[in-house]
C-alpha positions as CSV (number, residue, x, y, z in Angstrom):
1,X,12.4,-2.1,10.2
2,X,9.3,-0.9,11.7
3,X,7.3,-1.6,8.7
4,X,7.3,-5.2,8.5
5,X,7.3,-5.5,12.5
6,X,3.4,-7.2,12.6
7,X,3.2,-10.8,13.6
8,X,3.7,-12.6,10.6
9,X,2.0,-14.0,8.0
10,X,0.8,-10.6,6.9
11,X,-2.3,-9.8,5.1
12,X,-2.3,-7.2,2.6
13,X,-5.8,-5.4,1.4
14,X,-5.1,-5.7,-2.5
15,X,-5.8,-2.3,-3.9
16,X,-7.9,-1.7,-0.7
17,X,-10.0,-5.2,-1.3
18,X,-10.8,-5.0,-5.2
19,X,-13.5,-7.8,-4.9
20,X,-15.7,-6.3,-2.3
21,X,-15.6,-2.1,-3.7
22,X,-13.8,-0.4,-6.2
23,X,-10.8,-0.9,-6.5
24,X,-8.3,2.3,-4.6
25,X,-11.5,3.9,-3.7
26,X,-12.4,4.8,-0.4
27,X,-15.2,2.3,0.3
28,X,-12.3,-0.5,-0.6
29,X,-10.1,0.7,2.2
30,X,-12.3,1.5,5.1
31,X,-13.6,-1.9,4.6
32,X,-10.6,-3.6,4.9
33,X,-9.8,-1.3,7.5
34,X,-13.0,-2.3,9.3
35,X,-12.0,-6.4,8.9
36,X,-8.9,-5.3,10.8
37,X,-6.2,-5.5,8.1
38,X,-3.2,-3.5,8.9
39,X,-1.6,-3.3,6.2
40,X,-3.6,-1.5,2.5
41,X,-2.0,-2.2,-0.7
42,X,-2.0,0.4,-3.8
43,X,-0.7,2.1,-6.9
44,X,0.4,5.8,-7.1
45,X,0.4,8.1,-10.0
46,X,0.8,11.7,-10.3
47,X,-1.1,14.1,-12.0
48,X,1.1,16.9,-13.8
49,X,0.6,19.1,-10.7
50,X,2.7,16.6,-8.9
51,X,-0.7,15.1,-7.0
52,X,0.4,11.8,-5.7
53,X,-3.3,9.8,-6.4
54,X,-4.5,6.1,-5.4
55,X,-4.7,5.3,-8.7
56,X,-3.3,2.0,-10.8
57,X,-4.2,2.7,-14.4
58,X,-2.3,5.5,-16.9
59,X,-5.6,6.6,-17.9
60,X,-9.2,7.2,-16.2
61,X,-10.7,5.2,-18.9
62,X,-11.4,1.9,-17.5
63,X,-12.4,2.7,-14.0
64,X,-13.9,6.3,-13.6
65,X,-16.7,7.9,-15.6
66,X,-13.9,10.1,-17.4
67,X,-11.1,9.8,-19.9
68,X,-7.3,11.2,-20.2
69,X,-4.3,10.1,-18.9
70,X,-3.7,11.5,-15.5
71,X,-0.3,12.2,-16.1
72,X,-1.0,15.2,-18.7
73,X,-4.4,15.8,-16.0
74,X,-3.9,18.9,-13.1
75,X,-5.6,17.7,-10.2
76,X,-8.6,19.4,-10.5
77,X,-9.3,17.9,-13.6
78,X,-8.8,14.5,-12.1
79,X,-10.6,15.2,-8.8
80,X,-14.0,15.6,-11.0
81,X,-13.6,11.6,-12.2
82,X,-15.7,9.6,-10.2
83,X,-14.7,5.6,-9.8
84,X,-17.7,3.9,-11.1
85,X,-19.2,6.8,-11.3
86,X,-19.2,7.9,-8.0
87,X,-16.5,8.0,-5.9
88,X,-13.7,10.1,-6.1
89,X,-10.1,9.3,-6.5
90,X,-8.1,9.2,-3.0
91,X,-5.4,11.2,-2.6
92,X,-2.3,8.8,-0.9
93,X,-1.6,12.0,1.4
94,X,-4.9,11.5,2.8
95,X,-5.2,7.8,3.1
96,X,-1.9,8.3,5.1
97,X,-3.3,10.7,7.3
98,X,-6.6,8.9,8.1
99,X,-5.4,5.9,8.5
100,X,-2.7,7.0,10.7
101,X,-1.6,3.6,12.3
102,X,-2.0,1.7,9.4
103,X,0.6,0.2,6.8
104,X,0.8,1.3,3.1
105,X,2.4,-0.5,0.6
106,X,2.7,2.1,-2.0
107,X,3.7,0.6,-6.0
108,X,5.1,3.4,-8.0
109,X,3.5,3.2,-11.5
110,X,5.8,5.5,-13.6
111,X,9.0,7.6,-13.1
112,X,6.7,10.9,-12.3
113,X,5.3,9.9,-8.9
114,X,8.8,9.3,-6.8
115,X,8.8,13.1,-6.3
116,X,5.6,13.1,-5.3
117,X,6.0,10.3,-2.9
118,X,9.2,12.0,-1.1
119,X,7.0,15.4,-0.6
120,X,3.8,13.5,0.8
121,X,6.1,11.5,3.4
122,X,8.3,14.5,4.5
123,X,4.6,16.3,4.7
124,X,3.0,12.7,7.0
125,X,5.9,11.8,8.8
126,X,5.2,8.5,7.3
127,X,8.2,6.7,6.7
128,X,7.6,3.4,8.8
129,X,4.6,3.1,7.1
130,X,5.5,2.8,3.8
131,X,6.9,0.3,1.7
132,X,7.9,1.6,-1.9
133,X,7.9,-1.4,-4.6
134,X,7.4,-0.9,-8.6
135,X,8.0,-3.1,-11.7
136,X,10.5,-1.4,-12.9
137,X,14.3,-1.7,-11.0
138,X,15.1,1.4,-12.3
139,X,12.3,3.3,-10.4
140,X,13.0,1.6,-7.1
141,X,16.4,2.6,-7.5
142,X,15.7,6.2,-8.4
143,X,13.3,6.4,-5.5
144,X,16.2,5.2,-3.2
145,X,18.3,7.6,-4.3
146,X,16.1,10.6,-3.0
147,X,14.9,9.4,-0.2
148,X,16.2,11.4,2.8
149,X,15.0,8.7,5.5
150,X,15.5,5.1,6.0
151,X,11.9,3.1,4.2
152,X,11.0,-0.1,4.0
153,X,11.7,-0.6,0.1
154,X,10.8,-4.0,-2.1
155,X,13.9,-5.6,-3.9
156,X,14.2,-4.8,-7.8
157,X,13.0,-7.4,-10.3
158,X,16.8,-8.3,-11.1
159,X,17.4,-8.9,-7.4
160,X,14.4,-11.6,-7.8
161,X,15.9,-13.1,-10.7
162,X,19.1,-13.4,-9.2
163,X,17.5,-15.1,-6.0
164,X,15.3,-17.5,-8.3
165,X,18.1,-18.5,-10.5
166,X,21.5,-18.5,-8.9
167,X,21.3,-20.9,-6.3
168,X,22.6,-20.3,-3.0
169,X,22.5,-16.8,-2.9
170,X,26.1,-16.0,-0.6
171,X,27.5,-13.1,1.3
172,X,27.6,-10.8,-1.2
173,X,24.2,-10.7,-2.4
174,X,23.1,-10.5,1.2
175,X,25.4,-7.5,1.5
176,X,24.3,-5.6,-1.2
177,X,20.2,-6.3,-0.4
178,X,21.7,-4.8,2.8
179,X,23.1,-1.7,1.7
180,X,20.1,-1.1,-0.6
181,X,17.5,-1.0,2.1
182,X,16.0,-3.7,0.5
183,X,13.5,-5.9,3.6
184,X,11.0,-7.8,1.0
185,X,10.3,-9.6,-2.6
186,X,7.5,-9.0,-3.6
187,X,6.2,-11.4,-6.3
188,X,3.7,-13.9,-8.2
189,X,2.9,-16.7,-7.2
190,X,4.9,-18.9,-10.1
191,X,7.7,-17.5,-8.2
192,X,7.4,-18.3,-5.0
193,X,8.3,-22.0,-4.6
194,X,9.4,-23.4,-1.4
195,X,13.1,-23.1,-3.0
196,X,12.7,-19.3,-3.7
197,X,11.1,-18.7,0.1
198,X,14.1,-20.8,1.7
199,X,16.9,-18.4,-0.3
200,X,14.9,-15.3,0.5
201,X,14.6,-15.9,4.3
202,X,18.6,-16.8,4.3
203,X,18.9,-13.2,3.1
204,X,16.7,-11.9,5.6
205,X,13.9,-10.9,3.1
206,X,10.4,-11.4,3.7
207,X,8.0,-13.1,0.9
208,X,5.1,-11.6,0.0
209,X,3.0,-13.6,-2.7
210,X,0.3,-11.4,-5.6
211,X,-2.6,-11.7,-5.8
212,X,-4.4,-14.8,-4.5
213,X,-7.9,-15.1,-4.6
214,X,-8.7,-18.5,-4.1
215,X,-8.5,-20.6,-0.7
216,X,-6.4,-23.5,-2.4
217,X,-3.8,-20.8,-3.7
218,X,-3.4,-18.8,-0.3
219,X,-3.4,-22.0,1.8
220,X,-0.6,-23.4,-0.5
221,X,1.6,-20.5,0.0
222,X,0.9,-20.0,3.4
223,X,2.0,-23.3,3.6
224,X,5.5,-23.2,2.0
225,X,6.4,-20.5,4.2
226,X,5.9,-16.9,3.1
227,X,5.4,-13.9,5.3
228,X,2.4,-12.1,3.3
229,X,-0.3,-12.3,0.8
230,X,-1.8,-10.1,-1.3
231,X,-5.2,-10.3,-2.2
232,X,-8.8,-8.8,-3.6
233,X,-10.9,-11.0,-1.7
234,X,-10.2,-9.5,1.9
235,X,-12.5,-11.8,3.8
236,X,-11.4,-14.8,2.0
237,X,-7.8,-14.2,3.4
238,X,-9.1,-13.0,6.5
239,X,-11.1,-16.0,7.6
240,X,-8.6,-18.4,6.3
241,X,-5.8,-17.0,8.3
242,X,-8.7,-17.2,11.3
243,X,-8.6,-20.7,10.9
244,X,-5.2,-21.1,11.1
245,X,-4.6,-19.2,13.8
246,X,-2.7,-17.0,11.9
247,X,-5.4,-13.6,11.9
248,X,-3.5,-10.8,13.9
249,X,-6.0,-7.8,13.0
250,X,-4.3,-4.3,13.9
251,X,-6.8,-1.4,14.9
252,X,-6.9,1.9,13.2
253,X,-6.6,5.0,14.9
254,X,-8.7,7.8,14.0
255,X,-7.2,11.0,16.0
256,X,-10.3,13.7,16.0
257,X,-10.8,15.5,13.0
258,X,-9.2,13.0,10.7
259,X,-5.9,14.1,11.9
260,X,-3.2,10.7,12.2
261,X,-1.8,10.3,16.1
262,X,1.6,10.9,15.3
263,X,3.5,8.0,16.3
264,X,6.9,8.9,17.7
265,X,10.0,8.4,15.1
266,X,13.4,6.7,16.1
267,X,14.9,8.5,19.1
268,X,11.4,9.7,20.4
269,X,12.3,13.1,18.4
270,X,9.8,14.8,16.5
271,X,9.5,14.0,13.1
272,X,11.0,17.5,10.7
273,X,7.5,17.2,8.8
274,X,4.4,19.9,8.4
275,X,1.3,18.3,10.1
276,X,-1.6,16.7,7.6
277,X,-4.7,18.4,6.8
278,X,-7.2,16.8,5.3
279,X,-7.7,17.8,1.4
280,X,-10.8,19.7,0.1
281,X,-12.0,16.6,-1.9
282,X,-12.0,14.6,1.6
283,X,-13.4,17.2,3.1
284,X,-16.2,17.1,0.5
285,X,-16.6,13.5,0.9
286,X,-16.7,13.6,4.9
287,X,-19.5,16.4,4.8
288,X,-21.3,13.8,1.3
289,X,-21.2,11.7,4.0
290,X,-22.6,13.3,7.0
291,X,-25.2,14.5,5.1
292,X,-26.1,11.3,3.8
293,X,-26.1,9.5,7.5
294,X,-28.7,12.5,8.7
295,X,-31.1,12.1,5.5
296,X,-31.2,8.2,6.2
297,X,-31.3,8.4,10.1
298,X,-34.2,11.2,9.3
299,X,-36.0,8.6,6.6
300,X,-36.0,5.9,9.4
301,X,-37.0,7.8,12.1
């Protein structure tokens, strides 16, 4: 699957690279961007509009400078929170879009957001750049169900279970992983022992290992085998796989005007999907940000 086609092991921006910026803000994911990651990990959840957001928590308390639960939120009520206070909430459609070579590995928070997901890929064209995990089997599942285009999806938390506990895995299991669609587990890092890694890879799965933050932890899974990590600390990651010779950055493409290149889909036929504008809150932020690059270039010059 195209998805999980970069040289292995992978290295996943944690909710953009929580220990550097906000978490799922914009700062976050243009650093990592700028470190060369290629692949940006984060949460969705859907206001009651059906906006698909970057977003990990129920509620805007912890995070923004607002309150509610986003769920019972429209999106212009949401778009006015600020993440600490000053930087607004990213839609997914438009992390897609400007990051248009880039790989998003998308974790569905409740039942309310796989609707939302199917209409922001069929919208970006974005299917091989997605990978659609969640906590709950049932949501993966559900997700699978109405998805009109082949994804990259992570296997449910049963599937786990069943590849942690029931020795060697067989046929049948691999079948069934198979038929689901299912390319990767993604899980902690009590899970993934050497033991779990070898069954895993005899199904054909990738292993991809949450959230390490420390050099001993990383190093001991990169170690044992798996294909990806997960972390906050983006340069921690970064230079450790650089001394491994393991670092295989992948640049972004920026097409003019925010607009994502438009990689051909399978066949070299044109993706059935409406092309991606940029929404008004990133439009507000580019021009916040144009205008804040002229009144510092004018303070220094």
């Amino acid at each position: 699957m195209p998805y999980l086609d970069h040289p292995r092991p992978v290295a996943f921006a944690h909710r953009g690279g929580a220990a550097h910026n906000p978490e799922n803000s914009w700062p976050a994911f243009e650093y990592a961007v700028k470190l060369g990651y290629a692949y940006l990990e984060t949460d969705a959840r859907a206001t009651s509009d059906g906006a698909l957001l970057s977003f990990h928590d129920a509620t805007l308390d912890r995070v923004t400078d607002s309150t509610g639960q986003v769920a019972r939120m429209t999106y212009r009520q949401v778009s006015a929170a600020r993440i600490a206070g000053r930087e607004p909430i990213p839609l997914i459609e438009d992390l897609l879009g400007t990051f248009g070579e880039l790989r998003f590995n998308i974790d569905l928070k409740d039942s309310g957001t796989i609707a939302p997901l199917v209409r922001v890929l069929k919208r970006t064209g974005a299917w091989d750049r997605v990978c659609v995990t969640s906590f709950s089997g049932r949501r993966l599942l559900a997700a699978q169900k109405i998805l009109d285009h082949p994804v990259c999806l992570a296997v449910t938390p049963a599937a786990i279970a069943a590849v942690r506990y029931a020795g060697f895995p067989g046929r049948a299991m691999a079948a069934r992983l198979a038929r689901s669609g299912a390319q990767c587990a993604q899980v902690p890092r009590r899970i993934a022992t050497r033991e779990f890694i070898r069954r895993a890879h005899e199904l054909g799965l990738h292993v991809h290992v949450w959230t390490l933050n420390g050099r001993e932890e990383i190093e001991r899974v990169l170690d044992l085998g798996a294909d990806g990590v997960m972390t906050d600390d983006v340069v921690l990651l970064r230079d450790i796989l650089t001394e491994r010779g393991q670092w295989n950055p992948r640049v972004a493409v920026l097409a003019p005007g925010g607009r994502p290149p438009g990689d051909p889909p399978h066949g070299g036929l044109p993706a059935p999907h409406t092309p991606w504008a940029p929404s008004r809150g990133l439009r507000m932020r580019r021009k916040h940000d144009r205008n804040t690059i002229g009144y510092h270039q004018h303070r220094e010059s």
